[in-house]
PAMARPA-418563 format. One record per residue (C-alpha): x, y, z; residue in three letters; residue number from 1. Coordinates in Angstrom, 1 decimal. Layout:
! residues N
X Y Z ala NUM $
...
***
This chain:
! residues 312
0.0 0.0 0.0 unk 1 $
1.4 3.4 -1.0 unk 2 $
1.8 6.3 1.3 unk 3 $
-1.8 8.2 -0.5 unk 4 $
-3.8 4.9 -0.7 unk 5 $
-6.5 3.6 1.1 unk 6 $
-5.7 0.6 3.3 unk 7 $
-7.0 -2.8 1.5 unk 8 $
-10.5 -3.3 2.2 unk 9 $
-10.4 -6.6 3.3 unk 10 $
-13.9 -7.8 5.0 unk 11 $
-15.6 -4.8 3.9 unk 12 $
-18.0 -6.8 1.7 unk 13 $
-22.0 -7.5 2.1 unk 14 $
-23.2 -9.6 -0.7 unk 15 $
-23.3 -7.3 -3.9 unk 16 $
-26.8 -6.2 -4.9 unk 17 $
-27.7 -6.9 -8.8 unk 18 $
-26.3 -4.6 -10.7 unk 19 $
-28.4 -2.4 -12.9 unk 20 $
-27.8 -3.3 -16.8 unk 21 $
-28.6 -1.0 -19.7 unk 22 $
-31.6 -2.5 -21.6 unk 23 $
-30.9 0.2 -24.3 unk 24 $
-28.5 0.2 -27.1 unk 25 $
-27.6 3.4 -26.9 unk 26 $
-25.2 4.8 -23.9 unk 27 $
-27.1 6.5 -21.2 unk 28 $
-23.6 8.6 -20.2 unk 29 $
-23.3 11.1 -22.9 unk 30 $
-20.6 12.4 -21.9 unk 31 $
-17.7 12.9 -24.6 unk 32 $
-15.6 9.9 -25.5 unk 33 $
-12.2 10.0 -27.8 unk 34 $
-11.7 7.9 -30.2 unk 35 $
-8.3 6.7 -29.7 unk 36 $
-6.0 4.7 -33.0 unk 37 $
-4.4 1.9 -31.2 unk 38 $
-1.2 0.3 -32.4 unk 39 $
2.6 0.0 -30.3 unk 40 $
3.5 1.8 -27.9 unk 41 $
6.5 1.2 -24.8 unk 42 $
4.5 0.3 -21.9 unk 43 $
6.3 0.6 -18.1 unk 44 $
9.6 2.2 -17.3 unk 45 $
12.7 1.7 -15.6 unk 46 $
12.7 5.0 -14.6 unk 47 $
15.1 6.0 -11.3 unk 48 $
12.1 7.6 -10.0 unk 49 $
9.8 4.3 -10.1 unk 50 $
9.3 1.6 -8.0 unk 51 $
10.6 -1.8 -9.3 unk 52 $
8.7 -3.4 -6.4 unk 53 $
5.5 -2.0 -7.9 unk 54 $
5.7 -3.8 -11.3 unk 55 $
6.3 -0.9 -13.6 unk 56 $
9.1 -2.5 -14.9 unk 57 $
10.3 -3.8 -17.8 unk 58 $
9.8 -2.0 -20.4 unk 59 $
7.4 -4.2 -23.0 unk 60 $
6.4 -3.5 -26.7 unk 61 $
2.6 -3.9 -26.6 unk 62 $
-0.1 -3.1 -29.3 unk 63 $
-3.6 -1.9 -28.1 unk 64 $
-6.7 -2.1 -30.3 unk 65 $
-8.4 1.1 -31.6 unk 66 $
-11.0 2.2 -28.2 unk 67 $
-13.2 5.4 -27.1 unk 68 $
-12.1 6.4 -23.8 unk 69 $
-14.4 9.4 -21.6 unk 70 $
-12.2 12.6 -21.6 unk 71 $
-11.9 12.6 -18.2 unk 72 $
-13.2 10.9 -14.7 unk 73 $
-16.9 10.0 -14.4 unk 74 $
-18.2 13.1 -12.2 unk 75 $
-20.4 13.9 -9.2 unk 76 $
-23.4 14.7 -11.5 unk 77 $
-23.3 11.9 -13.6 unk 78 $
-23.1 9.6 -10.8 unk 79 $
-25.6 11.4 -9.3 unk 80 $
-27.9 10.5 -12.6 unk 81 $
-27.0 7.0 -12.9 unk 82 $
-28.4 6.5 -8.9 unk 83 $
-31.3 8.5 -9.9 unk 84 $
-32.0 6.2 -12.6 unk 85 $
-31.3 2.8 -10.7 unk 86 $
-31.6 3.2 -7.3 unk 87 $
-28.0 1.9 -7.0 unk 88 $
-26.4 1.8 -3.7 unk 89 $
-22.7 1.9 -3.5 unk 90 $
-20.4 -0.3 -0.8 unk 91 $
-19.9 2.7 1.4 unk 92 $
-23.5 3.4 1.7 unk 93 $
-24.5 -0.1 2.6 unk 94 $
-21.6 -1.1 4.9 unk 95 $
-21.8 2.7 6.5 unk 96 $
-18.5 3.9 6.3 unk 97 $
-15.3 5.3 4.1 unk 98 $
-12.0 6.3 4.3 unk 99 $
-11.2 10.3 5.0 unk 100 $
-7.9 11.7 4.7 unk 101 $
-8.0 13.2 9.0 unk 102 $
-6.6 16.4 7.5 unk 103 $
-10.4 16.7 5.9 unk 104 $
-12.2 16.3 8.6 unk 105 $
-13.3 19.0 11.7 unk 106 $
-11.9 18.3 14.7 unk 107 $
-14.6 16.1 16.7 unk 108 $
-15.2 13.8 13.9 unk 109 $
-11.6 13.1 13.7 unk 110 $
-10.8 12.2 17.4 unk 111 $
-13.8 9.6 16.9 unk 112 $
-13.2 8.0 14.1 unk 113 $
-10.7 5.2 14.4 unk 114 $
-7.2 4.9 12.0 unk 115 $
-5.6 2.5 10.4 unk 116 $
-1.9 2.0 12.1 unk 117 $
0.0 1.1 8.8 unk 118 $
-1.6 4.8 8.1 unk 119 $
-2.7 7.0 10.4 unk 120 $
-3.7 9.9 8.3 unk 121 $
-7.0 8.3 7.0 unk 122 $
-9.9 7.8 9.5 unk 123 $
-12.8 5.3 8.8 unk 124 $
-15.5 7.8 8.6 unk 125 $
-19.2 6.4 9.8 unk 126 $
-21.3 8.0 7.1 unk 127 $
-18.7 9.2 4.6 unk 128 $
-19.8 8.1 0.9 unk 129 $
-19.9 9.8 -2.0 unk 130 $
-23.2 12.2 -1.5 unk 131 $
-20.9 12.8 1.9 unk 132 $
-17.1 12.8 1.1 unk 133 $
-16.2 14.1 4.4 unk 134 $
-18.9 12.1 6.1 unk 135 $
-21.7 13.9 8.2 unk 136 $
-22.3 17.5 7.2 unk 137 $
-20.3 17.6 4.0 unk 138 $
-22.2 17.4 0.6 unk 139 $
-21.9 17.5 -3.2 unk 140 $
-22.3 21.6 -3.3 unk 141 $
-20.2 22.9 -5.6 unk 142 $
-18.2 19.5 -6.4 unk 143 $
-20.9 18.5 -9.3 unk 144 $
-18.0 18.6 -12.1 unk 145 $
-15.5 17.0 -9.3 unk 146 $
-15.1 13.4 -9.7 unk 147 $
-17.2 10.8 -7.8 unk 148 $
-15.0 9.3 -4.8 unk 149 $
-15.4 6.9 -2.2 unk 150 $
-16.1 4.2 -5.4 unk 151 $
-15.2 0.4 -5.1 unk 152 $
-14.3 -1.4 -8.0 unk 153 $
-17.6 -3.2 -7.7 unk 154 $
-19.0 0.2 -7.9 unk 155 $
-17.3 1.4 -10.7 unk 156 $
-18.4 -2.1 -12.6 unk 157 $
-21.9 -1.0 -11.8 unk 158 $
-21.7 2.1 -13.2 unk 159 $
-19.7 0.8 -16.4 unk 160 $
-22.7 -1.7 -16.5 unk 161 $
-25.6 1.2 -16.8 unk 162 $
-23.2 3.0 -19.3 unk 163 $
-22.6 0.4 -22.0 unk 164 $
-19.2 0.9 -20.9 unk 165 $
-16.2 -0.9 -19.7 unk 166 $
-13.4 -0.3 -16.9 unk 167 $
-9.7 -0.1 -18.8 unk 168 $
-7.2 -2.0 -19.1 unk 169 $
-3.9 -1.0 -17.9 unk 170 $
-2.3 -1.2 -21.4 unk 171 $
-5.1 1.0 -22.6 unk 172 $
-5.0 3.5 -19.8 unk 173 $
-1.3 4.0 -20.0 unk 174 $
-1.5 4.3 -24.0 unk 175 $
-4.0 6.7 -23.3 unk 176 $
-2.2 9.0 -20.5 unk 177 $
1.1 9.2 -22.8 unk 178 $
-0.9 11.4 -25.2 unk 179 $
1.5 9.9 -27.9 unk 180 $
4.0 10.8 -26.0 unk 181 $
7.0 8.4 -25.5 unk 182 $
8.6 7.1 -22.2 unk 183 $
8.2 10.0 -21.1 unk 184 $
7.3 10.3 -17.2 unk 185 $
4.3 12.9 -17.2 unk 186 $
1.5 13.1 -20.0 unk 187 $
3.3 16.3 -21.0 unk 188 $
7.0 15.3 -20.4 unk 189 $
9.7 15.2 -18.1 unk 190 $
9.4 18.1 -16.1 unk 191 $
6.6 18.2 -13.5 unk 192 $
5.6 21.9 -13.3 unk 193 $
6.9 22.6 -16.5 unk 194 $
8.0 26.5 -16.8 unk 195 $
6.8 27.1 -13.5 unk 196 $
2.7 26.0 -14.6 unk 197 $
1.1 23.1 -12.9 unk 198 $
-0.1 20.7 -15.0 unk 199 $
-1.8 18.5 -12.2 unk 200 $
-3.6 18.0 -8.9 unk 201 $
-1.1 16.5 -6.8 unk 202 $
-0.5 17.3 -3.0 unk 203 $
2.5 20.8 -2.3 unk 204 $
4.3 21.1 0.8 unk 205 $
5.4 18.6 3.3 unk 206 $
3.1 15.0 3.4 unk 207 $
0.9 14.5 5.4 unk 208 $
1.0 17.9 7.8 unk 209 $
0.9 20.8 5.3 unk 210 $
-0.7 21.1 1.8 unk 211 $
0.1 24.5 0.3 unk 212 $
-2.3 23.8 -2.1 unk 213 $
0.1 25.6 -4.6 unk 214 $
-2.0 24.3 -7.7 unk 215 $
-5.0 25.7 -6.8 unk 216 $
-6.8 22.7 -4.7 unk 217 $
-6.6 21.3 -1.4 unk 218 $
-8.8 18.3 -2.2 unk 219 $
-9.8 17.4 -5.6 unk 220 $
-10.4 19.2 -8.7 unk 221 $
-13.1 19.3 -11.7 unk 222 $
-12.3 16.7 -13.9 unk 223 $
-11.9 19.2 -16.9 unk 224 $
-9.2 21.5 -14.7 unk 225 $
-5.6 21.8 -16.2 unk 226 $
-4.4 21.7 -19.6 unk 227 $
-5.4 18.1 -21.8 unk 228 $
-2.5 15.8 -22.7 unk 229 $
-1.7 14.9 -26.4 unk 230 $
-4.7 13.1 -26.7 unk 231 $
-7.1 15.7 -25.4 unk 232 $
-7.9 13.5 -22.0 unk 233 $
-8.1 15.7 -18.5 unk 234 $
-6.2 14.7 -15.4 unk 235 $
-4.5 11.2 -16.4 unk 236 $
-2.3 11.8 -13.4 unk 237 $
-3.1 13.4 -9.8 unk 238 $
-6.8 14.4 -8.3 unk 239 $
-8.1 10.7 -8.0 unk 240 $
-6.7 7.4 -8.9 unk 241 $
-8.5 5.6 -11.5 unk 242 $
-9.5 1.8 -11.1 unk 243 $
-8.6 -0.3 -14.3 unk 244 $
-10.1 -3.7 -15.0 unk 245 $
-6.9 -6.1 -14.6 unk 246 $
-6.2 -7.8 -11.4 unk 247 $
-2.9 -6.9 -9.9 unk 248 $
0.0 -8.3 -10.9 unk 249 $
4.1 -7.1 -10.5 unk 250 $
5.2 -9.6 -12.7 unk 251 $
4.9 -8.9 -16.8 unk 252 $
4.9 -11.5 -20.0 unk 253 $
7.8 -9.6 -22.0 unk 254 $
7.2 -11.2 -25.4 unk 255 $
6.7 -9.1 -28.3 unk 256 $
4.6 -7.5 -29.0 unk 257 $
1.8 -8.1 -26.3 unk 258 $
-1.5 -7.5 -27.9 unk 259 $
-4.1 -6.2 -26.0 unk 260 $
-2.8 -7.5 -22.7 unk 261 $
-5.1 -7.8 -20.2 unk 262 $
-3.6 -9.6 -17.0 unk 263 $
-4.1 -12.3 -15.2 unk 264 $
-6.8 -14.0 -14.5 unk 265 $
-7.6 -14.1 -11.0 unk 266 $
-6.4 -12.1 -8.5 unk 267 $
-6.8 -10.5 -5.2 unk 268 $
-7.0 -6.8 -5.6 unk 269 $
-7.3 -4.6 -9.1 unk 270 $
-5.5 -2.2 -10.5 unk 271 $
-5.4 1.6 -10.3 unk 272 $
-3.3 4.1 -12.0 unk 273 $
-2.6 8.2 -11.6 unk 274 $
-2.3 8.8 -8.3 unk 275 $
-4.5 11.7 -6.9 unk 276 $
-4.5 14.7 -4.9 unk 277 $
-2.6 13.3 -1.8 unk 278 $
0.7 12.0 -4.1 unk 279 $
3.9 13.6 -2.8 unk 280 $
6.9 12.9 -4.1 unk 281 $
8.3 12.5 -0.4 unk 282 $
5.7 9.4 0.1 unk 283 $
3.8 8.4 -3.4 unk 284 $
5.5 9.3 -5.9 unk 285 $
2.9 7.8 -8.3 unk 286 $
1.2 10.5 -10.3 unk 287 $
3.3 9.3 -13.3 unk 288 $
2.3 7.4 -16.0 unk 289 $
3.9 4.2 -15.7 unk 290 $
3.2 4.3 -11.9 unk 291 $
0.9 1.7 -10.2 unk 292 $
-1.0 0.1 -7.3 unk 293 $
-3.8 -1.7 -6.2 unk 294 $
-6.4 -1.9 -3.9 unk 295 $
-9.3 -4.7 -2.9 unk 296 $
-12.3 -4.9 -4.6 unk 297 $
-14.6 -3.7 -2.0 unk 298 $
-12.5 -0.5 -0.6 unk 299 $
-13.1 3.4 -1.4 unk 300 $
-11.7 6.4 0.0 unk 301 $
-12.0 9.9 -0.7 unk 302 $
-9.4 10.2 -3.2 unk 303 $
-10.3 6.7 -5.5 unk 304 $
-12.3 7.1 -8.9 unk 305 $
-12.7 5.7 -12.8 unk 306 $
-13.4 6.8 -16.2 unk 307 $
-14.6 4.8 -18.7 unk 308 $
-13.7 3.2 -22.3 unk 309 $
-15.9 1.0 -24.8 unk 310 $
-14.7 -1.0 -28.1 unk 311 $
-15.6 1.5 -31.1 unk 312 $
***
């Protein structure tokens, strides 16, 4: 578990209600998809600044299939619409409680809400979900274009479900954050505020005391904020991290080229990729594009999302 991420959320889990299914053709997101060209690309790095215990390495020739991917994260209000329309309760609002970064939270709700010792900045909040991200009191005001939080896997599935969608897969996500871009470490380079502009939503100042919030947010972002990358997608690194389809893995088939690799099989915990809003570089460095982690399929926190992709 990274320095940002959520503790696994192992026994978390009721049974899983059915999941809503589109009985329509036609996507009920509307919201704008890229049509992306497929072909090779060098997925992974061996860069100084990665984490060979993570699995980003080796570098591997892999081809990806042509796919539409959303321009950025799925948001508060189309979350909100996809509940509307199915009554769709996620894992934090049945089991009762969330992950809350403490530094989110006034004081009383803080001292009462008990932390994880592997890391004590997140509390398991009673009532935090993602109509509440901070728990009791807090709300969606204002956060509509914000990304959804506090999303299992399984919730993301059920919302990829109602969407004719599909969660990516890691070879597609990271062909997608390069923006054509090659093996290079941010979706816009090398350099991480490149001529003094912040390209991302990561956490400034000195983990986990003091957030400066130097690029303009203390907690997360609308999906749409900062410049695009190559490919015209919002916030492929920092604000949330972004579940992916594949189960977990740190070991990688090297022949070339993969084609459309998907992982393995089973697993115990999926993938996520970007980092988010509490990456430093002193704890997580992760908000690059070949960076990685993992989580259970049943945990959220405030600062775990998704977007979506579909076959064209």
């Amino acid at each position: 578990m990274t320095a940002c991420c959520i503790p696994s959320g192992g026994a978390r889990s009721e049974p899983m209600p059915a999941i809503p299914r589109s009985k329509e053709v036609s996507l009920r997101d509307p919201e704008k998809m890229i049509l992306l060209p497929g072909g090779e690309f060098l997925m992974g790095t061996e860069d100084s600044e990665g984490f060979a215990e993570d699995g980003e390495g080796p570098v591997r020739r892999v081809r990806v299939s042509p796919f539409l991917i959303d321009t950025h994260a799925v948001c508060n209000d189309r979350f909100t619409a996809f509940a509307a329309d199915t009554g769709y309760r996620t894992e934090a609002e049945r089991i009762g409680w969330s992950y809350v970064f403490a530094g989110y939270l006034p004081a009383a709700l803080r001292h009462i809400s008990p932390r994880p010792e592997v890391a004590p900045w997140w509390c398991g909040v009673a009532g935090a979900d993602w109509r509440s991200p901070e728990g009791p009191g807090s709300s969606l005001q204002g956060r509509g274009d914000h990304p959804v939080v506090h999303l299992s896997w399984n919730d993301a599935q059920a919302y990829c479900n109602w969407a004719g969608k599909r969660l990516p897969t890691e070879a597609e996500w990271e062909y997608a954050a390069r923006g054509g871009l090659e093996q290079r470490r941010y979706p816009w380079g090398d350099e991480l505020d490149p001529n003094g502009t912040f390209r991302c939503n990561i956490w400034r100042g000195q983990f986990p005391s003091r957030n400066t919030a130097a690029d303009g947010y203390r907690g997360t972002c609308p999906v749409d904020a900062f410049e695009p990358n190559g490919h015209g997608l919002y916030n492929m690194t920092g604000n949330v991290w972004e579940w992916c389809s594949d189960w977990w893995s740190t070991s990688h088939d090297t022949a070339v080229p993969l084609v459309d690799p998907r992982g393995p099989a089973t697993g115990a915990s999926k993938a996520m990729r970007g980092g988010s809003h509490m990456c430093h570089v002193s704890y997580c460095n992760r908000y690059r594009v070949a960076a990685r982690t993992a989580n259970a399929v049943d945990a959220s926190g405030g600062n775990m999302g998704f977007r979506c992709v579909r076959s064209p």
